[in-house]
N, C-alpha and C positions, 0 to 999 in steps of 0.2 A: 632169585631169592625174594622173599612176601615178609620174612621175620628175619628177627635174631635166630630162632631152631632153625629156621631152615638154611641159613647162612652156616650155621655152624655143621649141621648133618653134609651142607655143599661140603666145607672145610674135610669135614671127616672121613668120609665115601669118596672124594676123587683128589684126596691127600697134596693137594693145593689150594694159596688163600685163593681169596675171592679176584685180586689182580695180582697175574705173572708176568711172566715174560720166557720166551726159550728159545735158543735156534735152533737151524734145521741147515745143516750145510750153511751156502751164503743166505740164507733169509733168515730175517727176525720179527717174531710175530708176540705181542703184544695183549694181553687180554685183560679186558677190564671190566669191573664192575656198575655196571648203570640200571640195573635190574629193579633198582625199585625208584626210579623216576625218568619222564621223558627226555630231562637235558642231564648231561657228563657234569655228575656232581665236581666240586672243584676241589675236592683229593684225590679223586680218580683224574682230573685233568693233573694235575700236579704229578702224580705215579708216573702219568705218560711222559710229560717236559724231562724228568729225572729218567726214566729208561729211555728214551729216545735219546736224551744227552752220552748214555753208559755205551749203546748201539751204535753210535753215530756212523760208525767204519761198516757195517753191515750194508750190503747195495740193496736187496729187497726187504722193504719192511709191511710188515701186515699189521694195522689194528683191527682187534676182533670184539664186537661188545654184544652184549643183549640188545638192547635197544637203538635205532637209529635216531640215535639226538641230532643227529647233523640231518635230517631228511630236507625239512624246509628249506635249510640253505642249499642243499644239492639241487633241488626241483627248480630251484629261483637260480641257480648257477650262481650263488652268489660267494665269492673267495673272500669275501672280508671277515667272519667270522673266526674266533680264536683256533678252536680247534683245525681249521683249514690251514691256518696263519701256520701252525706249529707243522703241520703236517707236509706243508713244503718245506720250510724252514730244514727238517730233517729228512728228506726226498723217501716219504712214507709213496708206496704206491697202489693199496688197494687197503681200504675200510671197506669193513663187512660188518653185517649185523643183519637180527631176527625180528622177532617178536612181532611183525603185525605179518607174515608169513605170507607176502606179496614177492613173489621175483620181478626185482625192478632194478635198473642200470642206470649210471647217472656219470659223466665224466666232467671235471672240473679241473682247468687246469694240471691237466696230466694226473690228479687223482684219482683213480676209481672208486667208485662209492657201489656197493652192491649192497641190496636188500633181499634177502634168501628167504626161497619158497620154505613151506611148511615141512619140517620130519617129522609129523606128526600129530601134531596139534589141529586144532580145528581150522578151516577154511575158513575167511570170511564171505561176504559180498555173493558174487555171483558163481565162484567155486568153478570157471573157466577158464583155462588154459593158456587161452590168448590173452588174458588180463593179468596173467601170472598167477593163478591161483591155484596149484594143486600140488602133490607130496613129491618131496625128492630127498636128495642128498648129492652132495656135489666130493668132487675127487680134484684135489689141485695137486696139478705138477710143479714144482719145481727146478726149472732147466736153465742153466744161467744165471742172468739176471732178471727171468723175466718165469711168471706164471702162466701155465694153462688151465682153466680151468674145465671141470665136465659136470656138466649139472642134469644130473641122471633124473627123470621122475620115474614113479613109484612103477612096478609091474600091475599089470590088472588083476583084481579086478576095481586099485584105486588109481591108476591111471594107464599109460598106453607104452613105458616105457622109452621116451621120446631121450636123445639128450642134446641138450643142447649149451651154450657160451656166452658170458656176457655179454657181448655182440650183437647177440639174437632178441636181445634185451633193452627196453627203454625205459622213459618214465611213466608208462600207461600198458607196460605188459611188451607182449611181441610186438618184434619192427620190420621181421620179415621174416617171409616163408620157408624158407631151406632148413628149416629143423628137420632130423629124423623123424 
C-alpha cells in the first residue's frame, strides 16, 4: 500500500484488513502491515505482541510482512532487537518478507528469517541467480511441527525452473551447488 486508496481497494478486493492473523492446522501465521515504511510501525508491532499472546498454544508460528524491517539485525545476527525479543519470547519460527525481491537466508537463534525472490516485480542489481535474483514463488508444507519449504523459480523463458530450500540460501545469495 502507497496511499489511503490503495489501502482501502487492498481492504476491498482481498476482503481482509491490512493485519490478520489465521491457522492452518497446528501453524499460525501472522500478517502485517509495514508497506509503507522500512521499520514495523509500532501498531503493527503491537498487532503482533496481542496476536501472538491470543496464539501462544499454536507450535508453528509464521510472521509474514511486506517489508524486511528486521534485515539489518538478521545480517549482523544481532538477537537484541524487539521484534526478535518478541519472536522468541512466543517460539515464532520463520519471518518472511518481500519487497527488495532478493532470496536471502539468515538464521538467528533458531529463527528463520527469509527474504523472497521476486513474483514478479522488477529484479534489481545484477538479475543473477547465484545472488538470488530472479522470479519464483515458493510452496510451503506444513508437516508436524515443522515447514518445508519449495522455492520454485519461474519457467523459461524468465528462468530455468530450478527449485530449491532455504538451505540453499545465505546472506549474499547461494551457498551451495546441489540445486536442481
Amino acid at each position: 500500500m502507497w496511499s489511503a486508496a490503495s489501502a482501502e481497494a487492498y481492504e476491498k478486493y482481498t476482503r481482509h484488513p491490512l493485519h490478520y492473523s489465521f491457522d492452518y492446522k497446528q501453524a499460525h501465521f501472522t500478517i502485517l502491515d509495514n508497506s509503507r515504511s522500512d521499520e514495523l510501525p509500532a501498531e503493527e508491532f503491537a498487532y503482533l505482541q496481542k496476536d501472538l499472546e491470543l496464539h501462544k498454544n499454536q507450535p508453528l508460528k509464521f510472521i509474514v510482512s511486506h517489508r524486511p524491517s528486521w534485515i539489518l539485525n538478521a545480517v549482523l545476527g544481532n538477537p537484541g532487537f524487539p521484534l526478535h525479543q518478541l519472536e522468541k519470547r512466543y517460539g515464532v519460527k520463520y519471518v518472511i518478507a518481500g519487497h527488495i525481491h532478493q532470496m536471502l537466508h539468515f538464521e538467528v537463534e533458531g529463527v528463520t528469517y527469509l527474504s523472497m525472490p521476486s513474483a514478479g516485480g522488477h529484479l534489481r542489481l545484477e538479475k543473477q541467480y547465484d545472488k538470488g535474483w530472479f522470479f519464483a514463488h515458493t510452496l510451503v508444507s506444513v508437516v508436524d511441527n515443522a515447514a518445508r519449504f519449495a522455492i520454485k523459480e519461474a519457467a523459461p523463458p524468465y528462468g530455468k525452473s530450478r527449485v530449491s530450500k532455504p538451505a540453499d540460501w545465505g546472506a549474499a545469495g547461494r551457498v551451495y551447488s546441489n540445486i536442481q
